[in-house]
N, C-alpha and C positions, 0 to 999 in steps of 0.2 A: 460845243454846239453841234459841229459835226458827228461825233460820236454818239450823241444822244440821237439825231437824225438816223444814223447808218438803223443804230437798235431800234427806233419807233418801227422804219421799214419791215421790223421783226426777217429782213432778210439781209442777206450779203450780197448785195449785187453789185455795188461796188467795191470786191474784195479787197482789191490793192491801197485803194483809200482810207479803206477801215484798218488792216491793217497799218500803215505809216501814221495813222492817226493816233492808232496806242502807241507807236514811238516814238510819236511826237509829244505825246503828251509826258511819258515816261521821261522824255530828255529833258523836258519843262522843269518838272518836279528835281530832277537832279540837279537841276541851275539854281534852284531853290533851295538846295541841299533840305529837301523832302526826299531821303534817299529808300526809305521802308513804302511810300509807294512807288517814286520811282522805280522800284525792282518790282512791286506789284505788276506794273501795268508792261513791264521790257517782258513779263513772265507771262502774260494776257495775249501780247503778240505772239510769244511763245506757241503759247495754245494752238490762237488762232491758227497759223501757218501750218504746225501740225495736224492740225484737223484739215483742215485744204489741201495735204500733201501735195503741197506748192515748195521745188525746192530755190525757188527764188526769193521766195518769204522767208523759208528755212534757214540761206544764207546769211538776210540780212537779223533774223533774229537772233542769231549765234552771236553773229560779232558784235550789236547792240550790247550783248548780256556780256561776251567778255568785255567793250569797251568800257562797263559800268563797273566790274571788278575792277581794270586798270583803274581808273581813276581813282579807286578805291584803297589801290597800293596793296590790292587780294591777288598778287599777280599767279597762285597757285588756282584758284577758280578763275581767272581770265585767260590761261591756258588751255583748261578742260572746252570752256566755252570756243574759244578758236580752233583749238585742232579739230569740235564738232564740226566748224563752219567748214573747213577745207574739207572734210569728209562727205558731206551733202553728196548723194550722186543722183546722176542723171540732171548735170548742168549744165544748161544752153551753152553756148562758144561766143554768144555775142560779145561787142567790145563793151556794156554797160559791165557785164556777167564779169571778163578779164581785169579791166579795173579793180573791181570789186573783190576779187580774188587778191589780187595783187597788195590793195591794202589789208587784208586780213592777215597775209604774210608777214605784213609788216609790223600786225597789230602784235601775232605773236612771235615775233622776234623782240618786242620788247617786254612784252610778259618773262620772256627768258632772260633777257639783260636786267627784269626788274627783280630775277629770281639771283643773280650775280653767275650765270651762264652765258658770259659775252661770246664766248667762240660757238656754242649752240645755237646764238642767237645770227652770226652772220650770214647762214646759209638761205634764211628767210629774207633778211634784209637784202641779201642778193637779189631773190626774186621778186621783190618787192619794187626794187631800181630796175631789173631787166622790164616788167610791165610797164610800169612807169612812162621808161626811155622809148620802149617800143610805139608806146600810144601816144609819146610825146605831147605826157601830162607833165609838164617842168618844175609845174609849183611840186605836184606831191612828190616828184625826182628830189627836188631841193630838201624838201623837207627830211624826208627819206636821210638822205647823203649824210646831215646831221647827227641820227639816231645811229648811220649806218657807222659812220667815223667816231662815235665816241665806245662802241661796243671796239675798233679795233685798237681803238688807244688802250684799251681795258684789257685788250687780248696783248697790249704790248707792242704791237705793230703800228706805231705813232706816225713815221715815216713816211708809211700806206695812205695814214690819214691825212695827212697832210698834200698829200700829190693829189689826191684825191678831191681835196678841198678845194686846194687851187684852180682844178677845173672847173669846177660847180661855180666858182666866183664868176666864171665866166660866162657860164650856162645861166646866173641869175641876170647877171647885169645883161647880157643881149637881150632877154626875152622882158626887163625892165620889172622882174620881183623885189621887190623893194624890200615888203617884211623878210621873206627868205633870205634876202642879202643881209639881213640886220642879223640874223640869227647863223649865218655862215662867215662873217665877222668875227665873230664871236668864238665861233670854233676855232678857225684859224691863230686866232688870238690864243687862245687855250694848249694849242697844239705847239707851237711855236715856243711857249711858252715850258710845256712838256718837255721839250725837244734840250730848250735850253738856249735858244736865239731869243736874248733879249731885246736886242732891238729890234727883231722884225715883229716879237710879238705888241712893242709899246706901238708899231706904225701901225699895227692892224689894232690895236685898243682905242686909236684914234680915228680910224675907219669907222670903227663899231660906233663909237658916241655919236660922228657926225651923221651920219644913216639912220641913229637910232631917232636923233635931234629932227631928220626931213618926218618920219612919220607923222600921222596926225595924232592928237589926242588918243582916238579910240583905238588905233593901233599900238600905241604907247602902252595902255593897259594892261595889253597881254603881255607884255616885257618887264611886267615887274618883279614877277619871282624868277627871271632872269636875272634882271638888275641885281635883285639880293642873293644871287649865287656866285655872281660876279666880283662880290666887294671880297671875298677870301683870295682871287685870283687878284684882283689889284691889290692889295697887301703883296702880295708873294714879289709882283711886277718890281712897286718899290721897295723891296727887301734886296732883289736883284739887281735894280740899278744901284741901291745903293754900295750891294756887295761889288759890281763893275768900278764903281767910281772911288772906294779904296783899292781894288788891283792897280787902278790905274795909278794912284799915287806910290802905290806900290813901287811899278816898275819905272813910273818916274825919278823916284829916289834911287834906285839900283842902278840907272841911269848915269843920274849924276855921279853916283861913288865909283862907278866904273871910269867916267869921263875924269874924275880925279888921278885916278891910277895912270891911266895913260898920260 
C-alpha cells in the first residue's frame, strides 16, 4: 500500500521511504521463498538509489543484494555485491553510516569463509568486531565473535578461538544476551571439543541446553538448524566419553598388575 501511494504521487518525495520500502518488500518475498521477485525488487531499490545518487541508499542496496546471495549459499555474487558496498564513496562518517559499514565487513568475511577462505575472511571479521566494540553494539559483537571463531578454528587457530570465546561469555552474560549466550555455548562447546577437552566440552553442552531450554518458543525456532548441526558433535562428545571411560579401565587394570608386582 505504501508503495503504490509513493507511485500514485507520480513523485519521490519521500525518497528514503520508497526506497526501504522496495527492501522491505524484496525481504518479504524472500521469507516467502518468492526468491525471483525477491531479487526483482532488492534490483528496483538498486535502481532507485542509483538514479538519486544517494550513497547512503547505495550502501544499503549492495548489502541487501549480497545478503540475498548469502542466503542463497551464491557466496561468489554475495561478494561482488559487498565489496561494491564498501567501495561506495563519498560516505558520511556518522555512527548510523559506521555501524553499517562494520556489518558489511562482516557480511563479506563470510561470503569468504562461505567460499572455504577462512584466513581471507578474518581480516573483515576484525573490522567488523573493532566497530562493533567501539560503538558498543554487544549483540552484533557477540554475534560477530561466533562467525569470527569458527573461521579461526578453520584457519587452525582453535586455541585463539577459544580465549576468545571465553571472553565474549562474559560480554554476553553482563550485558544479559541471552540468544547470543546460547549460540556462544555452543561454540565453546565445539571448540573444547576440537581441542580435545572432553570434559569441559560435555559442561559447556550442558550450559548450551539449559540456555537453550530458558528461551521462548520463538527464539527456540531459530536454533533448529543449530540443533541439527549439533547432533554430529554429540555423537563425536559420546564416542569420546566413551573412548575416556575404556582408558580409564585401561589404566585401572595397569594398575592393579602393577600393584601385584610390587
Amino acid at each position: 500500500k505504501e508503495l503504490s501511494f509513493h507511485q500514485m504521487m507520480k513523485t519521490y518525495q519521500f525518497e528514503l521511504d520508497h526506497f526501504f520500502c522496495l527492501g522491505a518488500i524484496a525481504g518479504l518475498y524472500q521469507t516467502s521463498d518468492n526468491q525471483k521477485l525477491s531479487l526483482l525488487y532488492y534490483n528496483r531499490a538498486l535502481a532507485f538509489a542509483q538514479k538519486k545518487k544517494s550513497s547512503f541508499m547505495l550502501l544499503h542496496a549492495y548489502n541487501n543484494l549480497g545478503v540475498f546471495y548469502l542466503r542463497q549459499s551464491s557466496f561468489s555474487n554475495a561478494l561482488v555485491y559487498f565489496k561494491k558496498a564498501l567501495a561506495v564513496p563519498s560516505i558520511p562518517k556518522d555512527r548510523p553510516t559506521r555501524l553499517m559499514q562494520g556489518i558489511i565487513e562482516g557480511n563479506l568475511a563470510s561470503a569468504l569463509a562461505g567460499l572455504g577462505q577462512c584466513k581471507e575472511s578474518l581480516n573483515h571479521y576484525e573490522a567488523n568486531l573493532s566497530t562493533s566494540l567501539n560503538e558498543k553494539e554487544y549483540y552484533d559483537y557477540t554475534q560477530t565473535v561466533v562467525l569470527y571463531t569458527q573461521a579461526l578454528r578453520c584457519s587452525g587457530r582453535s586455541a585463539e578461538a577459544l580465549s576468545l570465546l571465553l571472553k565474549t561469555e562474559k560480554v554476553a552474560q553482563e550485558n544479559q544476551l541471552k540468544k547470543p549466550l546460547v549460540e556462544i555455548y555452543r561454540e565453546i562447546f565445539s571448540t573444547y571439543l576440537a581441542l580435545g577437552s572432553f570434559g569441559l566440552s560435555k559442561a559447556y553442552w550442558d550450559k548450551y541446553n539449559k540456555a537453550f531450554s530458558q528461551l521462548t518458543k520463538e527464539e527456540q525456532k531459530d536454533y533448529t538448524t543449530a540443533l541439527e548441526s549439533l547432533t554430529s558433535q554429540q555423537l563425536a562428545l559420546a564416542e569420546a566419553e566413551k573412548g575416556m571411560a575404556e582408558k580409564s579401565a585401561e589404566f585401572r587394570e595397569q594398575g592393579a598388575e602393577i600393584y601385584k608386582v610390587v
